[in-house]
C-alpha positions in Angstrom: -265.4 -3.9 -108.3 -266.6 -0.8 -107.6 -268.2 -1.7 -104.3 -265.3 -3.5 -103.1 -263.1 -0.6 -103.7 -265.9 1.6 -101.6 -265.3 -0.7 -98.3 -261.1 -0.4 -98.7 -261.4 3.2 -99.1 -263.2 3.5 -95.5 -260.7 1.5 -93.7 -257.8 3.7 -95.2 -258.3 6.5 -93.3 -257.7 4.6 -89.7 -254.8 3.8 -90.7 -253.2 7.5 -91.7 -255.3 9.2 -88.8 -254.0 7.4 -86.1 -250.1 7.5 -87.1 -249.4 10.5 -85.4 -250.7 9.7 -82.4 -248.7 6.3 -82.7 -245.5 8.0 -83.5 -245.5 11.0 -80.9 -248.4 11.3 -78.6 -247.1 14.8 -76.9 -246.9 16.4 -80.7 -249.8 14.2 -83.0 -252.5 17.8 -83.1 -249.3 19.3 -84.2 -248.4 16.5 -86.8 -252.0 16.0 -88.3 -252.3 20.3 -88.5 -249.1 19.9 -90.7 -250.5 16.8 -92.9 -253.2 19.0 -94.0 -250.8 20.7 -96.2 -250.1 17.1 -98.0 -254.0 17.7 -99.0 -252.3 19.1 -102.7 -253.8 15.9 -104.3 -257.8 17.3 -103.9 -256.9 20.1 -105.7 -255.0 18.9 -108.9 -257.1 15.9 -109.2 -259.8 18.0 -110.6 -256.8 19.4 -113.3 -255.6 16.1 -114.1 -258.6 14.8 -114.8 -260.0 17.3 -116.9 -256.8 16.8 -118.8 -257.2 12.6 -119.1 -260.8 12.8 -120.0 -260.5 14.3 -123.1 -258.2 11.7 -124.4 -259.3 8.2 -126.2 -260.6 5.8 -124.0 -259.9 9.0 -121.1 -262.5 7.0 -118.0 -259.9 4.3 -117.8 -257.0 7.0 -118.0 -258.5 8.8 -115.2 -259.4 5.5 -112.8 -255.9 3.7 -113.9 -253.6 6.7 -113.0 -256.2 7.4 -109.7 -255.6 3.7 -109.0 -252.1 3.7 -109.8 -251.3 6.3 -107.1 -253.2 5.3 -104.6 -251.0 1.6 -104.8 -247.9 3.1 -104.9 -248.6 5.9 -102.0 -250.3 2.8 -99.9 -247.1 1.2 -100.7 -244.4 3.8 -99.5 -246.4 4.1 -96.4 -246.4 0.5 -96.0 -242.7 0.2 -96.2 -241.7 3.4 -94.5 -244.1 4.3 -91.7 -242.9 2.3 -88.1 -245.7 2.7 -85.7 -243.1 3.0 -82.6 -242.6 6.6 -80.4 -239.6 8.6 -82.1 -237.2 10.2 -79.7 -238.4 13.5 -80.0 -241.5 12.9 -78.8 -239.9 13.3 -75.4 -239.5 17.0 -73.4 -238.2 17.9 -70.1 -241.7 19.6 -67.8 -240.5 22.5 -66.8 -240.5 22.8 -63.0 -243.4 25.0 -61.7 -242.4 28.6 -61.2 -240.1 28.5 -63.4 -239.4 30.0 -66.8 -237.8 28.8 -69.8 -235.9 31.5 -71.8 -233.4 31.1 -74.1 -233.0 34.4 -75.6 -229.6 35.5 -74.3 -231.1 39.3 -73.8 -233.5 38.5 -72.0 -231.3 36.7 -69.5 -228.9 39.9 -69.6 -232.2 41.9 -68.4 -233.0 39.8 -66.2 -230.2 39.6 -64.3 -229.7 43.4 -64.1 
């Protein structure tokens, strides 16, 4: 069991690592800089479990709630995730020599 879990685990991560770039090429450094903050789980782990351990029978605690999250998060990606370019993915190139300022000020300066 063990080992067949091993080989699942290593085809996970193709699957997660390459959604950004599936969803919004121009933007997936940007995306996968900001899904390092979903990276919560390594630190509580080592909580929880030190919590689950100390109960009766705490191994299978520890592997059933570890496998029980994994299924369910696998499964709300499943269902949710579309690999198809969003929308916003899309920008205008700015021409070259020109600027791009919105800041109303800075407009007023510039056209004094």
């Amino acid at each position: 069991m063990i080992i067949v879990s091993a080989c699942g685990v290593s085809a996970c991560p193709s699957t997660y690592q390459v959604t950004p770039m599936d969803i919004a090429p121009n933007y997936s450094s940007t995306i996968t800089g900001l899904a390092g903050v979903g990276q919560l789980g390594g630190f509580l782990a080592p909580i929880v479990n030190s919590h689950l351990i100390n109960k009766d029978n705490g191994l299978v605690w520890v592997v059933g709630v570890a496998g029980g999250l994994y299924c369910l998060v696998g499964l709300v990606y499943v269902l949710a995730v579309k690999a198809q370019v969003h929308g916003w993915n899309d920008y205008q190139q700015i021409p070259e020599g020109e600027s791009y300022d919105h800041h109303p000020k800075q407009q007023q300066q510039q056209q004094q």
